[in-house]
N, CA, C and O atoms as CSV, one atom per row, in Angstrom:
chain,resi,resn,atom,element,x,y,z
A,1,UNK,N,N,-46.816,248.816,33.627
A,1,UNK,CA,C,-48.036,249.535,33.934
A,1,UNK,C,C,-48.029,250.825,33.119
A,1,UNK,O,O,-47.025,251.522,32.975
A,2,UNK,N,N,-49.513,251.150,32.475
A,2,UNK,CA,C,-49.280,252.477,31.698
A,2,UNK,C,C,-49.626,253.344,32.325
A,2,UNK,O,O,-50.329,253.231,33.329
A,3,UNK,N,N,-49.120,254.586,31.770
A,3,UNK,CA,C,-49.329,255.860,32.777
A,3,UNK,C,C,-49.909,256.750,31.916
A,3,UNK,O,O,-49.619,257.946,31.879
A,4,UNK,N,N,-50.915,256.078,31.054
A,4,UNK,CA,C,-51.497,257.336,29.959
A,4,UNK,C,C,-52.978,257.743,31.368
A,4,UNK,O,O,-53.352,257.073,32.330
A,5,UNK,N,N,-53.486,259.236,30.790
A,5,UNK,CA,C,-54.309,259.853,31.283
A,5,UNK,C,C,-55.765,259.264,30.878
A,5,UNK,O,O,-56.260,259.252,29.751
A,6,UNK,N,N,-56.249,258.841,31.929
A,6,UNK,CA,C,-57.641,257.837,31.690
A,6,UNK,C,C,-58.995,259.105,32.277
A,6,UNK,O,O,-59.036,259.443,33.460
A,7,UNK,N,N,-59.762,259.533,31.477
A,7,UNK,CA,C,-61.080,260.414,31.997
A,7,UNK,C,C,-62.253,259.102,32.218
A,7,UNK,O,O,-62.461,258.113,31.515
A,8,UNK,N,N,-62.918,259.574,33.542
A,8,UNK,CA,C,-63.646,258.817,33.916
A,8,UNK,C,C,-64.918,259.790,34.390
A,8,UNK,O,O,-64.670,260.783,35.075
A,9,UNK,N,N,-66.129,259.509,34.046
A,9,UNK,CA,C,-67.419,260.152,34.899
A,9,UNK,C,C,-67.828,259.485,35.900
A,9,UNK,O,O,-67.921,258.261,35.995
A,10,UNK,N,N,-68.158,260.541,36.907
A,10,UNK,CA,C,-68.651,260.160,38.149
A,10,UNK,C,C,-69.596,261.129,38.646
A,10,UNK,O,O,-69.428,262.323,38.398
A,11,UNK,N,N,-70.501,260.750,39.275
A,11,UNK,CA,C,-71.692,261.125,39.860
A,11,UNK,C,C,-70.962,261.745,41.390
A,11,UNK,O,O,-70.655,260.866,42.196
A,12,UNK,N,N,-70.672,263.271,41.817
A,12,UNK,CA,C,-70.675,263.629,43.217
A,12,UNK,C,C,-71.599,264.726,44.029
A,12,UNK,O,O,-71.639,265.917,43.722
A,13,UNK,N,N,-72.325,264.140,45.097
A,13,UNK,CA,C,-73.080,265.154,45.243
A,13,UNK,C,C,-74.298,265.527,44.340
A,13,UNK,O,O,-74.899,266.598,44.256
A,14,UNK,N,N,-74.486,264.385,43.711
A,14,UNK,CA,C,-75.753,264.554,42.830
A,14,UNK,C,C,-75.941,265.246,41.075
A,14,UNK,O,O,-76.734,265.433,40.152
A,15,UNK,N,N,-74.528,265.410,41.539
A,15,UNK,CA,C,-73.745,266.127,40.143
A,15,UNK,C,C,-72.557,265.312,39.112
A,15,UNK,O,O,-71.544,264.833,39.622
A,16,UNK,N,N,-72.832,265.220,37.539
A,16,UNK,CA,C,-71.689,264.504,36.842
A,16,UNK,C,C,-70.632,265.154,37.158
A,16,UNK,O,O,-70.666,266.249,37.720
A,17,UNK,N,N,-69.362,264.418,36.760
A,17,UNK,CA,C,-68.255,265.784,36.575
A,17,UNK,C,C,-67.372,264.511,36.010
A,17,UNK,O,O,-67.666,263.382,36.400
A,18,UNK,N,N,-66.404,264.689,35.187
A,18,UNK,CA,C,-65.188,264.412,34.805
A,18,UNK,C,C,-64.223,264.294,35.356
A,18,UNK,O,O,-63.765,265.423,35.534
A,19,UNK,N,N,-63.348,263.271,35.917
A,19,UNK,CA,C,-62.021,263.596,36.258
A,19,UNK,C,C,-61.022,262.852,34.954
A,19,UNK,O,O,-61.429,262.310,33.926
A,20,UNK,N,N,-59.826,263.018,35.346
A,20,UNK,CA,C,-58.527,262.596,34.225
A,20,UNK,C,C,-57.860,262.656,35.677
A,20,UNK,O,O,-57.979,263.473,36.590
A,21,UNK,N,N,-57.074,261.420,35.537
A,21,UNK,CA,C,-56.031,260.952,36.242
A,21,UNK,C,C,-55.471,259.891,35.711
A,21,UNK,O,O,-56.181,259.146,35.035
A,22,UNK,N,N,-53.948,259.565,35.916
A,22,UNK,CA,C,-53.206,258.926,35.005
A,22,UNK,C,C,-53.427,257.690,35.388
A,22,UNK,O,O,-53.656,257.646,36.596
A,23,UNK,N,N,-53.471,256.104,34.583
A,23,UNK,CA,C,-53.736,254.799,35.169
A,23,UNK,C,C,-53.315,254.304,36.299
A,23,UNK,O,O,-54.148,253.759,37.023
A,24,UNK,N,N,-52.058,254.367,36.677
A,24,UNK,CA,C,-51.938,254.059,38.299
A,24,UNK,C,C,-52.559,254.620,39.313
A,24,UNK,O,O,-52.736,254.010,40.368
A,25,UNK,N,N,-52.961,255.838,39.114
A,25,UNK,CA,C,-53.714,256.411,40.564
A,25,UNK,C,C,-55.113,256.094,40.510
A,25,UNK,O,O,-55.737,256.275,41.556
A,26,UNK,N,N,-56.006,255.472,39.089
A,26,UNK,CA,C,-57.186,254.970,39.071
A,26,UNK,C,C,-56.978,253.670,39.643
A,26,UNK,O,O,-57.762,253.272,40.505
A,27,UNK,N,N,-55.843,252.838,39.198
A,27,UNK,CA,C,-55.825,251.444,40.254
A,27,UNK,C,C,-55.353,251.920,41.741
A,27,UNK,O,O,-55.802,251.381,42.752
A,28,UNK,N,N,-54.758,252.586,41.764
A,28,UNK,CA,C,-54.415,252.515,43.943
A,28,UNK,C,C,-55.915,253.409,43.860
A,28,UNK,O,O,-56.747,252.679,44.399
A,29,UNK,N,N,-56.373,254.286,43.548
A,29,UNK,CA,C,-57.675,254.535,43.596
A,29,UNK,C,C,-58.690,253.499,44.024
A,29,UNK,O,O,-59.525,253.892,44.839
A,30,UNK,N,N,-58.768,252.166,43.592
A,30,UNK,CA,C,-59.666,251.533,43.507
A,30,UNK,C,C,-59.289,250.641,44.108
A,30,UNK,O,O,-60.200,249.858,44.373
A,31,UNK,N,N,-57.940,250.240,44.626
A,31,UNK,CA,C,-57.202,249.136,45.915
A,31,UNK,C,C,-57.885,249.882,47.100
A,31,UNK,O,O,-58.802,249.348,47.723
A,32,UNK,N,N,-57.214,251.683,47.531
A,32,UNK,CA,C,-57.878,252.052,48.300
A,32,UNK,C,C,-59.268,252.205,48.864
A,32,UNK,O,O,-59.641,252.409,50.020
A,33,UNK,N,N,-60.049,252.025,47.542
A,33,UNK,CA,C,-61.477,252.310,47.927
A,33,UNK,C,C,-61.786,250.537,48.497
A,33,UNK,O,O,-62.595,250.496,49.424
A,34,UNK,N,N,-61.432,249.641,48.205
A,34,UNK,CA,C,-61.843,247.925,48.822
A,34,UNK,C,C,-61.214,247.968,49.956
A,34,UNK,O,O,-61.770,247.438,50.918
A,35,UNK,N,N,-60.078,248.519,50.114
A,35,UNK,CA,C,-59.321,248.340,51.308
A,35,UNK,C,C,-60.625,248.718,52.569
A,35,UNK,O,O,-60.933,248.037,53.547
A,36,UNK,N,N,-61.189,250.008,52.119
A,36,UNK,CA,C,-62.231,250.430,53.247
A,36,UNK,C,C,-63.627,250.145,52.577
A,36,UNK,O,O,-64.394,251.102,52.676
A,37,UNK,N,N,-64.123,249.069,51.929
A,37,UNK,CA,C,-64.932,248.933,52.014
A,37,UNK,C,C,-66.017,249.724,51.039
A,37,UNK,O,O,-67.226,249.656,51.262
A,38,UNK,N,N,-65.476,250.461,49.964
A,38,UNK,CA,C,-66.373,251.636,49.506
A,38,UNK,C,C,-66.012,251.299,47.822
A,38,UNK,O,O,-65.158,250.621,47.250
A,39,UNK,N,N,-67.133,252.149,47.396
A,39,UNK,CA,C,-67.174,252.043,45.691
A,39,UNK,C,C,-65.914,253.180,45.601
A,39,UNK,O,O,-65.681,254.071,46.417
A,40,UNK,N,N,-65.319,252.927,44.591
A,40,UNK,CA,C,-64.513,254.279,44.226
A,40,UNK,C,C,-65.350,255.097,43.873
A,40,UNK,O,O,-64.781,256.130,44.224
A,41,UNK,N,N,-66.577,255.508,43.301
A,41,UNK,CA,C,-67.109,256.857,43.081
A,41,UNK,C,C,-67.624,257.431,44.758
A,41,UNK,O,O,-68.075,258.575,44.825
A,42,UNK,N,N,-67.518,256.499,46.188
A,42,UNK,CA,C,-67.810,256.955,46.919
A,42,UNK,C,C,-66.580,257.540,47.765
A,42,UNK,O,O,-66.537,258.481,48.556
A,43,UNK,N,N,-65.772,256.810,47.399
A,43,UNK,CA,C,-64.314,257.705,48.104
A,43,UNK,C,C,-63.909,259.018,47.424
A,43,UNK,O,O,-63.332,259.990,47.912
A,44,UNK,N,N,-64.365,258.804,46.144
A,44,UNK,CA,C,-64.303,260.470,45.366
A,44,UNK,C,C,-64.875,261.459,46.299
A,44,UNK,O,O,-64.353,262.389,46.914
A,45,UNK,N,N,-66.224,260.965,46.236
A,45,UNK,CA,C,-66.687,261.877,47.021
A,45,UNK,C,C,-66.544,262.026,48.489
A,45,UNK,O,O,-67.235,262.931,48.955
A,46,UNK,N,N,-65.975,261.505,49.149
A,46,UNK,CA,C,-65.242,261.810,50.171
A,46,UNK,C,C,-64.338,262.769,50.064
A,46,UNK,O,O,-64.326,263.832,50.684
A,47,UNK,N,N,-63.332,262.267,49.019
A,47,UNK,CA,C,-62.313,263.191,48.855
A,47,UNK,C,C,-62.981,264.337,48.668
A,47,UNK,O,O,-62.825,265.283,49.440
A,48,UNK,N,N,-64.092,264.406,47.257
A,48,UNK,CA,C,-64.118,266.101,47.265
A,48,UNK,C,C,-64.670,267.028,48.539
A,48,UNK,O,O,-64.405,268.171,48.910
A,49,UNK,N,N,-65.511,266.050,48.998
A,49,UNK,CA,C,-65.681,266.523,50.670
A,49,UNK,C,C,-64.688,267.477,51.562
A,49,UNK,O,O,-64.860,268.550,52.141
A,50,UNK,N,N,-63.859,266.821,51.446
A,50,UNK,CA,C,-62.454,267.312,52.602
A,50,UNK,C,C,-62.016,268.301,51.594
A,50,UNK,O,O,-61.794,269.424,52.046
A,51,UNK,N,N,-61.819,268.099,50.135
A,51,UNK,CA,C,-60.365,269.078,49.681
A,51,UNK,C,C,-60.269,270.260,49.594
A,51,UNK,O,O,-59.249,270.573,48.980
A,52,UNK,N,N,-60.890,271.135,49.940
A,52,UNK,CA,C,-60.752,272.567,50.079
A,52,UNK,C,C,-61.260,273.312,48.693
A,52,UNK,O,O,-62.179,273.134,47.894
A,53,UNK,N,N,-60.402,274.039,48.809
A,53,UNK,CA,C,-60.163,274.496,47.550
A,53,UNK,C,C,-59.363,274.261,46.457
A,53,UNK,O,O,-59.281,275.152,45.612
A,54,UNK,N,N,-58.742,273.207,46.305
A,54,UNK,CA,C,-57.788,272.194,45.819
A,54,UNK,C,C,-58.422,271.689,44.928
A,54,UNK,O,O,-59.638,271.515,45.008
A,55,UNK,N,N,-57.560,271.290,43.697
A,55,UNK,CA,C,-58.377,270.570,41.923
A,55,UNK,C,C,-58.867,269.007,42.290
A,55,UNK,O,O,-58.124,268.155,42.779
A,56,UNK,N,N,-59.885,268.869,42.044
A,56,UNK,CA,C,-59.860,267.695,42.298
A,56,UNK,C,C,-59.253,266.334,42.260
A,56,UNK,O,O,-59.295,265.377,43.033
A,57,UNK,N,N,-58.732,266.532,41.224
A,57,UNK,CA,C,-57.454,265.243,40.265
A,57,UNK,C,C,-56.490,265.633,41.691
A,57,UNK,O,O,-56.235,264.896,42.644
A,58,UNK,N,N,-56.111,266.910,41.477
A,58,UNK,CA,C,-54.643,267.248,42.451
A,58,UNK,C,C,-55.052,266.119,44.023
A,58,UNK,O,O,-54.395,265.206,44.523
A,59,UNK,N,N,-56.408,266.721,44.415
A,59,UNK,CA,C,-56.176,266.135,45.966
A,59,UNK,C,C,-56.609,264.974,45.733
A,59,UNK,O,O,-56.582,264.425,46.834
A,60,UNK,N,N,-57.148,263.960,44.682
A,60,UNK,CA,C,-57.276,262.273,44.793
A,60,UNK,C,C,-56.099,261.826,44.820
A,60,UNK,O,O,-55.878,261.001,45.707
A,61,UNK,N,N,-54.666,262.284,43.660
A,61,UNK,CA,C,-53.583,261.965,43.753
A,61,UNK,C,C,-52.467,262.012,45.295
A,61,UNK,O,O,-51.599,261.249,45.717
A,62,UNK,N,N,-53.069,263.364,45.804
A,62,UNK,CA,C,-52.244,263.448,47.262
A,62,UNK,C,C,-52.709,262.253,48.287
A,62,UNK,O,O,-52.000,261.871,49.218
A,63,UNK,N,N,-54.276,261.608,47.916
A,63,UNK,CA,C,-55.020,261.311,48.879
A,63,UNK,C,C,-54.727,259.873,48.770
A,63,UNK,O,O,-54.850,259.127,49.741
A,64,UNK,N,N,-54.261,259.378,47.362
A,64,UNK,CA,C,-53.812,257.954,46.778
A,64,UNK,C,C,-52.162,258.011,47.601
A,64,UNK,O,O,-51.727,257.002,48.157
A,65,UNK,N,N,-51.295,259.450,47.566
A,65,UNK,CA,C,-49.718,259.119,47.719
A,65,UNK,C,C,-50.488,258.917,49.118
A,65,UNK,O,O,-51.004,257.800,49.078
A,66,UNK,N,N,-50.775,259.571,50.368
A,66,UNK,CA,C,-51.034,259.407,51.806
A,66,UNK,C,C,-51.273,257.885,51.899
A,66,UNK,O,O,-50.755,256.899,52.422
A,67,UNK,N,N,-52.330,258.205,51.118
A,67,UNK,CA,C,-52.629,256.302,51.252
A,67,UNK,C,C,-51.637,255.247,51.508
A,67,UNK,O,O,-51.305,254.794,52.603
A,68,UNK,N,N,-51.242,254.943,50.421
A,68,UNK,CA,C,-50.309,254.316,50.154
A,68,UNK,C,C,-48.935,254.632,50.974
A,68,UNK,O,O,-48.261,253.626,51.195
A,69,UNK,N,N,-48.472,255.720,51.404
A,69,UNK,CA,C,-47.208,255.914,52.804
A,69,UNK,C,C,-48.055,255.649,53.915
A,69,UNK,O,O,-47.377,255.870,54.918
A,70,UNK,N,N,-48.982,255.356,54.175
A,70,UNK,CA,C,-49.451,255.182,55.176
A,70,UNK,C,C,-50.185,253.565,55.382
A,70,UNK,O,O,-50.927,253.339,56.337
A,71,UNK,N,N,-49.851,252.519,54.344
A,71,UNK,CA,C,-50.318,251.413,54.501
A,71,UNK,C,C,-49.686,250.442,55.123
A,71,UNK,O,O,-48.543,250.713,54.754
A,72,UNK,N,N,-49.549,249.305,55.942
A,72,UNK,CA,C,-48.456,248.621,56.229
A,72,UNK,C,C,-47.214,247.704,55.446
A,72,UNK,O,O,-47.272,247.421,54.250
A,73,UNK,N,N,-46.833,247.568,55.753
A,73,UNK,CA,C,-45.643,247.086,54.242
A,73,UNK,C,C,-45.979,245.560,54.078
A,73,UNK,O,O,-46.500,244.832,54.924
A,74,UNK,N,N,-45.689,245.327,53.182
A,74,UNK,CA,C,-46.062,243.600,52.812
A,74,UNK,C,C,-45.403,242.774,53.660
A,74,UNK,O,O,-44.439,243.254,54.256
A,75,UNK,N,N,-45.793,241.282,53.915
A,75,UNK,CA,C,-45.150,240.239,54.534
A,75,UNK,C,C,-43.604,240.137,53.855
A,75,UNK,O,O,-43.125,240.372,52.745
A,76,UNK,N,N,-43.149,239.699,55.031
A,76,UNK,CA,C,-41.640,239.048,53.765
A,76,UNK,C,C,-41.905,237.698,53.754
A,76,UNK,O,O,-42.586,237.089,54.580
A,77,UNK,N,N,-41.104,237.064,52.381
A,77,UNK,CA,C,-40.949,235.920,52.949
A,77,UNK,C,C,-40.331,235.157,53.646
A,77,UNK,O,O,-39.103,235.244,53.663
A,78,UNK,N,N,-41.078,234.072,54.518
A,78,UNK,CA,C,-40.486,233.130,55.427
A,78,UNK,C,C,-38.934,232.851,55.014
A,78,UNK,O,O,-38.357,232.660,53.944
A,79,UNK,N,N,-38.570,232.913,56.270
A,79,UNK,CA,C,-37.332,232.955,55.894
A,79,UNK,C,C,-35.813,234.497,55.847
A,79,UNK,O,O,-34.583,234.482,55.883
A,80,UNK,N,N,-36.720,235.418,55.767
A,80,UNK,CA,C,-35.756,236.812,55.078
A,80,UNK,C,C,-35.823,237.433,56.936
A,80,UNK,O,O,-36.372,236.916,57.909
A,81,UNK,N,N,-35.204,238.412,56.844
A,81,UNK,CA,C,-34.990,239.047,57.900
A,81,UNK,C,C,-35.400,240.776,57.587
A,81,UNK,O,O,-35.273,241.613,58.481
């Protein structure tokens, strides 16, 4: 998996803006956003909703690690303990 810095436009709040975030956090980005049902430009804007005063890149990445420690762990397979 590459980890180069991918810029993407998105519409929040009625406004363009730019983000850059590195390729893995645009894919758990976009696992997370199906998981609940939502476009990823609408979980953005969720996120920028909540993040305070915080960079935006900074709190999608915190909001992708939460995610992800907070998902249930995969099946094992039949069989393993």
């Amino acid at each position: 998996m590459g980890a180069g810095i991918l810029k993407r436009s998105v519409a929040i709040a009625g406004h363009r803006t730019s983000i850059s975030l590195e390729e893995p956090f645009w894919e758990a980005l976009k696992e997370l956003a199906e998981r609940d049902s939502l476009s990823v430009q609408a979980l953005i804007g969720r996120i920028d909703a909540e993040r305070g005063e915080r960079n935006l890149s900074s709190a999608i990445r915190v909001f992708v690690l939460a995610g992800l420690r907070n998902a249930p762990p995969p099946p094992r397979p039949a069989g393993e303990r």
